[in-house]
DSSP file (Angstrom, degrees, kcal/mol; ACC not computed):
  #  RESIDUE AA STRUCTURE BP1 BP2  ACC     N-H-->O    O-->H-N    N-H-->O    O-->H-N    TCO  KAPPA ALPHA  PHI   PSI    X-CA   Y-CA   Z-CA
    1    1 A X              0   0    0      0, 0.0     2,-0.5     0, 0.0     0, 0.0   0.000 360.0 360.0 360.0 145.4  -22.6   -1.4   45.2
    2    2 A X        -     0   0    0      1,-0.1     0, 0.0     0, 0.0     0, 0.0  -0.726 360.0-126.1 -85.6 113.6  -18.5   -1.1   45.3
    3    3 A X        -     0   0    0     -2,-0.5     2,-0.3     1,-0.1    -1,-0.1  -0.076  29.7-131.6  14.5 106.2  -17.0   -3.3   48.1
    4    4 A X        -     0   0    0      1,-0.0    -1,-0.1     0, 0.0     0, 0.0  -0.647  33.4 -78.6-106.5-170.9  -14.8   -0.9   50.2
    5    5 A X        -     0   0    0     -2,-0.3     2,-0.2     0, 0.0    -1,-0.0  -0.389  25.9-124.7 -95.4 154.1  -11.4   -1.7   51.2
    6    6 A X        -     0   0    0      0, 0.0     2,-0.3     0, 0.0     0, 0.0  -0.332  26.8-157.5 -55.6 146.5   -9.9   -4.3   54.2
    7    7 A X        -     0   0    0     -2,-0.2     2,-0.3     2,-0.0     0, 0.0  -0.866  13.4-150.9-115.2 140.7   -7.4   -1.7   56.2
    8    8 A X        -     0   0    0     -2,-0.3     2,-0.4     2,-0.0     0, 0.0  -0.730  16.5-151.5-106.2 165.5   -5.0   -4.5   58.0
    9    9 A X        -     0   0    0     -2,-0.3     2,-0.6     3,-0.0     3,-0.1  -0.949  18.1 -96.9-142.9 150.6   -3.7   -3.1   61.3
   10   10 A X        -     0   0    0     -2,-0.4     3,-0.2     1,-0.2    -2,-0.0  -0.760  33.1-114.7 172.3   9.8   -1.0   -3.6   62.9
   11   11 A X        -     0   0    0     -2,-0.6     2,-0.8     1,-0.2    -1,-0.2   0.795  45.1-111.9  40.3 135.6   -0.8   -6.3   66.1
   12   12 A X        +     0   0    0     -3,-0.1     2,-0.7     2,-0.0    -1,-0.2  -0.852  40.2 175.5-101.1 105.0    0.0   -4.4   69.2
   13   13 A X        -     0   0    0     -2,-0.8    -3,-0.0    -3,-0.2     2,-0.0  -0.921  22.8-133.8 -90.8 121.9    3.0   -4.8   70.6
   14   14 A X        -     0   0    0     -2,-0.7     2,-0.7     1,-0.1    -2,-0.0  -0.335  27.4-105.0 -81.2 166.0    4.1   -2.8   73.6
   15   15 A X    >>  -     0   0    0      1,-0.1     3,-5.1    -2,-0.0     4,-0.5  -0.799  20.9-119.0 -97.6 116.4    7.3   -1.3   73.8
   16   16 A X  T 34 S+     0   0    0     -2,-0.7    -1,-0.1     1,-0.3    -2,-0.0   0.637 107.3  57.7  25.2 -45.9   10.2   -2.5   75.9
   17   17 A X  T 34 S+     0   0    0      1,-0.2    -1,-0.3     3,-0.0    -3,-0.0   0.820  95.3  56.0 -73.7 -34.7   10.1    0.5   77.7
   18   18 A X  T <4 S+     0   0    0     -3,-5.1    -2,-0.2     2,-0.0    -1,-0.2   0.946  80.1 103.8 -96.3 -36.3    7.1    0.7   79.0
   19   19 A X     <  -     0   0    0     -4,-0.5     2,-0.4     1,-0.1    -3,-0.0   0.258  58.5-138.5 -37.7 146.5    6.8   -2.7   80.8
   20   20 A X        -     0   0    0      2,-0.0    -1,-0.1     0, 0.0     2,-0.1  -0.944  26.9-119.7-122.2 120.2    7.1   -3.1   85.0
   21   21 A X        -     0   0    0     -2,-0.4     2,-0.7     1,-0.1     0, 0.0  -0.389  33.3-122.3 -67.7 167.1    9.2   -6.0   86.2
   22   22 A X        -     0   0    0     -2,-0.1     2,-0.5     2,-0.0    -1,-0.1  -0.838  11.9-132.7-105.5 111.3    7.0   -8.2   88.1
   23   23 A X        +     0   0    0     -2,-0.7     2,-0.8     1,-0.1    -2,-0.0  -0.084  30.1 179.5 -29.1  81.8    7.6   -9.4   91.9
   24   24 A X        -     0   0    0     -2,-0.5     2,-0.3     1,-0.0    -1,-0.1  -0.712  20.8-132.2-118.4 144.9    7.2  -12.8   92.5
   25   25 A X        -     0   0    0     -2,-0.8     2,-0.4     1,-0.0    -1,-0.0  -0.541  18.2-120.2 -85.7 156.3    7.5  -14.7   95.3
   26   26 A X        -     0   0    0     -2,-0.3    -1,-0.0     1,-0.1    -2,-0.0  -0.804  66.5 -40.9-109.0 123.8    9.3  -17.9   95.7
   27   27 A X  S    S-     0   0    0     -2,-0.4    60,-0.2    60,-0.1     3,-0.1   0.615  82.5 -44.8  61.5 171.2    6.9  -21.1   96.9
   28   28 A X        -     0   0    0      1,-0.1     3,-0.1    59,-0.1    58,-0.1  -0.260  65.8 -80.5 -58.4 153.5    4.1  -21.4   99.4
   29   29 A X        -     0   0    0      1,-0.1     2,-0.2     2,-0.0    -1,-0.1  -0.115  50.5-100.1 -54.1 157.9    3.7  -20.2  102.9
   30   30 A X     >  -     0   0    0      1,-0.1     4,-0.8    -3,-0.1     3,-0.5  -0.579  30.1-119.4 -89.7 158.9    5.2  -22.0  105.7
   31   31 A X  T  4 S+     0   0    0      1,-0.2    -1,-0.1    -2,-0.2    -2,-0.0   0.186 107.2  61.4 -67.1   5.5    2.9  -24.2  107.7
   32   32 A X  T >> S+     0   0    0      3,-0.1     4,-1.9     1,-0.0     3,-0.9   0.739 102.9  57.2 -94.2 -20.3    3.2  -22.5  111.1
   33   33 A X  H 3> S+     0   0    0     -3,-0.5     4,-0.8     1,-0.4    -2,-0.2   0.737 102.2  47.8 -94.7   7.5    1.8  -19.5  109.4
   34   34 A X  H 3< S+     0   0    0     -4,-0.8    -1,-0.4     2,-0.2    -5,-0.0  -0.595 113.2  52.9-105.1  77.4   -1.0  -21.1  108.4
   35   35 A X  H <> S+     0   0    0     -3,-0.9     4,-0.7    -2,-0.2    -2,-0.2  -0.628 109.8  49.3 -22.4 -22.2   -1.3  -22.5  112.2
   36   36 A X  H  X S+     0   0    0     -4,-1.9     4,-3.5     3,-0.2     5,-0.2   0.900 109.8  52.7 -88.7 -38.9   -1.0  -19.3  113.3
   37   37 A X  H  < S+     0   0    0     -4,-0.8    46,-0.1    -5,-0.3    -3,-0.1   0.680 119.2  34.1 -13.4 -57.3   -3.9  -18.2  110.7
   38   38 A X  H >> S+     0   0    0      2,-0.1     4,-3.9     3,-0.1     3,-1.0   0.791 110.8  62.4 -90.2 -37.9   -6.2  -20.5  111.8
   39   39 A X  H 3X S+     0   0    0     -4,-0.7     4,-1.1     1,-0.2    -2,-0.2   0.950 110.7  41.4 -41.3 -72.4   -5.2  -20.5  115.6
   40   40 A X  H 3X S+     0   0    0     -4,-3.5     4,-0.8     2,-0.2    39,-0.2   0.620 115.8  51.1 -76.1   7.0   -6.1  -16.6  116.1
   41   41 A X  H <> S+     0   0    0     -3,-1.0     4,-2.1    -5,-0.2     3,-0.5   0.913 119.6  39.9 -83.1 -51.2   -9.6  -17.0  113.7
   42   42 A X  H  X S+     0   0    0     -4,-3.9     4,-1.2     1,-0.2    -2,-0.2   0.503 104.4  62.1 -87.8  11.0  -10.4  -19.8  115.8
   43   43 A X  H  X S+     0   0    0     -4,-1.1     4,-2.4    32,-0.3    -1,-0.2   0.834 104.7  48.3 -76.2 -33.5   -9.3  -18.4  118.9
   44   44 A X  H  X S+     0   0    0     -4,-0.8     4,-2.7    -3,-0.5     5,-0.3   0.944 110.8  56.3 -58.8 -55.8  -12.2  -15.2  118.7
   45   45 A X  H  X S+     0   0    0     -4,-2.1     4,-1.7     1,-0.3    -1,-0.2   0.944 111.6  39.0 -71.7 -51.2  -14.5  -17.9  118.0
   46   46 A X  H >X S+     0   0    0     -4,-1.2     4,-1.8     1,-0.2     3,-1.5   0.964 113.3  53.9 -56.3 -57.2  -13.5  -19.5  121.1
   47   47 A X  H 3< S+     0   0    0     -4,-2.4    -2,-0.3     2,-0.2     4,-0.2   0.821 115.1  42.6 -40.5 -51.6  -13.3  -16.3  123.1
   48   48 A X  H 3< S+     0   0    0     -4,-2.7     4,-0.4     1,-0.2    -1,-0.2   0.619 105.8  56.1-111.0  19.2  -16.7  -15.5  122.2
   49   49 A X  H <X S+     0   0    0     -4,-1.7     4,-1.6    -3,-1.5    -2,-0.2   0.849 112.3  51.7 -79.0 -48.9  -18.6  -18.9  122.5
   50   50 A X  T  < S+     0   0    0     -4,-1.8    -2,-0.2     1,-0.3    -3,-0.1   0.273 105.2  54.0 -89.5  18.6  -17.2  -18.7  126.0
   51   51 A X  T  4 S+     0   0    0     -4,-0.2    -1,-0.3    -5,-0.2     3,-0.2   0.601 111.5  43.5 -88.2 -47.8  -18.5  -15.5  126.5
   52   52 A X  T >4 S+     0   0    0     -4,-0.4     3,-1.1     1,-0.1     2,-0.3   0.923 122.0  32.9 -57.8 -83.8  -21.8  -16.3  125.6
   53   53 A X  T 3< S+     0   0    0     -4,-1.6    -3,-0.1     1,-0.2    -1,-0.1   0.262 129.1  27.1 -75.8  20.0  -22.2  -19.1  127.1
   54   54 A X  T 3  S+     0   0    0     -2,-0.3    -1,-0.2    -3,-0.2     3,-0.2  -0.291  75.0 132.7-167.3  54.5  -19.9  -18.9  131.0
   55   55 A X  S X  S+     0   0    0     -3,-1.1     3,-1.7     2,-0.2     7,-0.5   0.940  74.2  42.6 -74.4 -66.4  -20.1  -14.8  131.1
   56   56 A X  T 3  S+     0   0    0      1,-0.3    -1,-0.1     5,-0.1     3,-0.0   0.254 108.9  62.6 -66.5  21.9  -21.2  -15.1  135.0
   57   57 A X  T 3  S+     0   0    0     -3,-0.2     2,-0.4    -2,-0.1    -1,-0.3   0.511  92.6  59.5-121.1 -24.4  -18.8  -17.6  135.6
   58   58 A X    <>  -     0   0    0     -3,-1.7     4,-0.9    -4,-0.2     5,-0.3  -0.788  64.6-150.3-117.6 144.3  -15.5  -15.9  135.0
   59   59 A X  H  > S+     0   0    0     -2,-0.4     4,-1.8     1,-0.2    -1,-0.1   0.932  93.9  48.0 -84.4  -3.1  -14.7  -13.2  136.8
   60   60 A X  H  > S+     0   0    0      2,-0.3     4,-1.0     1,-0.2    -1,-0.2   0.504 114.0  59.0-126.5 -33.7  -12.2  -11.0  134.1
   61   61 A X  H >> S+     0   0    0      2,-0.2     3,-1.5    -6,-0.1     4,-1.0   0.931 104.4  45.0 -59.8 -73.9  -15.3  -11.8  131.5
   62   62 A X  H 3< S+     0   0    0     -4,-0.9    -2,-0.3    -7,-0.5     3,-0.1   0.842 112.1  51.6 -54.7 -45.0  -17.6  -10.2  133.5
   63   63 A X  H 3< S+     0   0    0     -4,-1.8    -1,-0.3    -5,-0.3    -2,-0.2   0.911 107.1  55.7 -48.2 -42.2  -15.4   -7.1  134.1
   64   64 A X  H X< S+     0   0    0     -3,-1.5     3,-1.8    -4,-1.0    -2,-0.2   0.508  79.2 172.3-100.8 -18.5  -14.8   -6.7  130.8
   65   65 A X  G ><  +     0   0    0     -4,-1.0     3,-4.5     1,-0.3     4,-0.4   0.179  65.9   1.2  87.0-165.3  -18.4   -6.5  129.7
   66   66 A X  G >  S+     0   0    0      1,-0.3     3,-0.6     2,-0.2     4,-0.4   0.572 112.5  78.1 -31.3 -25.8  -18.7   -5.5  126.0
   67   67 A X  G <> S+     0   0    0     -3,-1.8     4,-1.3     1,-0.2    -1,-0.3   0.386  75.1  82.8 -88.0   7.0  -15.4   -5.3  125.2
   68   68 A X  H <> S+     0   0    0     -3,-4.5     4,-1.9     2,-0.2     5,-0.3   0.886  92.5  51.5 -51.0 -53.9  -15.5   -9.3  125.0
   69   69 A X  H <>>S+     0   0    0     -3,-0.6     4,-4.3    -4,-0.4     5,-0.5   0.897 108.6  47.2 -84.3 -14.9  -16.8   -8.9  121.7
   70   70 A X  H  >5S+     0   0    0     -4,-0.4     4,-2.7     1,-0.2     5,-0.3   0.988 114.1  50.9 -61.4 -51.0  -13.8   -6.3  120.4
   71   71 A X  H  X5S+     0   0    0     -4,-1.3     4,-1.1     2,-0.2    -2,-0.2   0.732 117.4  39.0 -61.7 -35.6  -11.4   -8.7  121.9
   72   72 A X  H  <5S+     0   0    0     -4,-1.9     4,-0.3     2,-0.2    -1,-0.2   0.952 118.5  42.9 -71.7 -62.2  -13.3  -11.8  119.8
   73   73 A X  H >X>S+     0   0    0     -4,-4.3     4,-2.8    -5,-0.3     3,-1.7   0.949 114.8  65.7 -66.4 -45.7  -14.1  -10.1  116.3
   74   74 A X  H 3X<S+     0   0    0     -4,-2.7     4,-2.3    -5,-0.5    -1,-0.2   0.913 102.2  34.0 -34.8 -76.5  -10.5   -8.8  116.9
   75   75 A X  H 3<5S+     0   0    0     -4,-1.1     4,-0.4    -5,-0.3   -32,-0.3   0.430 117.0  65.4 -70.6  11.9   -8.4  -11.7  116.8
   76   76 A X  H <>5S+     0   0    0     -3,-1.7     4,-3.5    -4,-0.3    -2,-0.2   0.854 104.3  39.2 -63.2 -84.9  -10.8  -12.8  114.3
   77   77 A X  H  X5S+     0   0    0     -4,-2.8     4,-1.2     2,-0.2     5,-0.3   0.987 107.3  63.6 -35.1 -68.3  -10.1  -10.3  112.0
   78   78 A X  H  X<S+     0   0    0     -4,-2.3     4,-1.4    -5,-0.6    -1,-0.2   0.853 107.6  47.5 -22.1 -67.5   -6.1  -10.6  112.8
   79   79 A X  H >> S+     0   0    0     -4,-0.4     3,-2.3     2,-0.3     4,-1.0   0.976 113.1  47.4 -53.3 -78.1   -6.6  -14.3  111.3
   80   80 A X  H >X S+     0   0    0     -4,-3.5     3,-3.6     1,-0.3     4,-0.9   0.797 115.6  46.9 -34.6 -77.5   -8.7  -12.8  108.0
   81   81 A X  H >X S+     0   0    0     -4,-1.2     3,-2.1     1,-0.3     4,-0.7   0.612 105.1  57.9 -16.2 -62.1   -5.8  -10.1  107.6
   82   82 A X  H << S+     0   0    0     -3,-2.3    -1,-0.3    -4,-1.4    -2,-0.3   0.456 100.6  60.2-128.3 -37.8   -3.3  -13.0  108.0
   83   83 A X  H X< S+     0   0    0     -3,-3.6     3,-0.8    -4,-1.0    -1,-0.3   0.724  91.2  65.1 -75.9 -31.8   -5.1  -14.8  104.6
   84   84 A X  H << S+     0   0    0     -3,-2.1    -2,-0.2    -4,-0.9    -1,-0.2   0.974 105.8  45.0 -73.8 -44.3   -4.3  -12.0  102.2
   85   85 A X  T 3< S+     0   0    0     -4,-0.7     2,-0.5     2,-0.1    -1,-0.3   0.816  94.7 100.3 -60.4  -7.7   -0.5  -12.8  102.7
   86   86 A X    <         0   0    0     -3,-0.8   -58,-0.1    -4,-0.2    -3,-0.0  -0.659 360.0 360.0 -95.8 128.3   -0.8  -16.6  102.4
   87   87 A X              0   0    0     -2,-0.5    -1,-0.2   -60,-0.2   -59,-0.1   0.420 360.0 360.0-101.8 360.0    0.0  -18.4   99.4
C-alpha cells in the first residue's frame, strides 16, 4: 500500500498586531498591608469568639443581637478581599 505524503506546517507565530501589552506590577506588597490583612481576618474571629462566649456580659453585644455575626463574617471577609490584591 502507497505511503501518503508528510504535509509540514507551518509554526504559529502570532502577529505583532494582535498582542496586549501586559501590566505588571513592580515588587511585593508592603508589610503594613499584610498587617492590616491579617489584623481585620483576625479581628471577626475575635469579635465573634467574644460573642459567643461573653454575649450577656457586654451590654452593646447584647443590643446588637444577630447582627454580631454580620459585623464578624464582615471584617472577615474585608481581610479575604484584602488577599486577592497581595503579592
Amino acid at each position: 500500500m502507497p505511503k501518503s505524503k508528510v504535509r509540514k506546517k507551518a509554526d504559529y507565530t502570532p502577529s505583532p498586531a494582535s498582542r496586549t501589552p501586559v501590566k505588571v506590577k513592580a515588587g511585593p506588597s508592603p508589610v503594613w498591608y499584610v498587617a492590616i490583612m491579617l489584623g481585620f481576618m483576625l479581628a471577626g474571629l475575635v469579635w465573634l469568639i467574644v460573642y459567643y462566649l461573653a454575649q450577656d456580659h457586654i451590654g452593646f453585644m447584647l443590643d446588637l443581637g444577630a447582627w454580631n455575626f454580620l459585623i464578624g463574617f464582615g471584617l472577615m471577609v474585608v481581610g479575604l478581599v484584602m488577599t486577592m490584591r497581595w503579592r
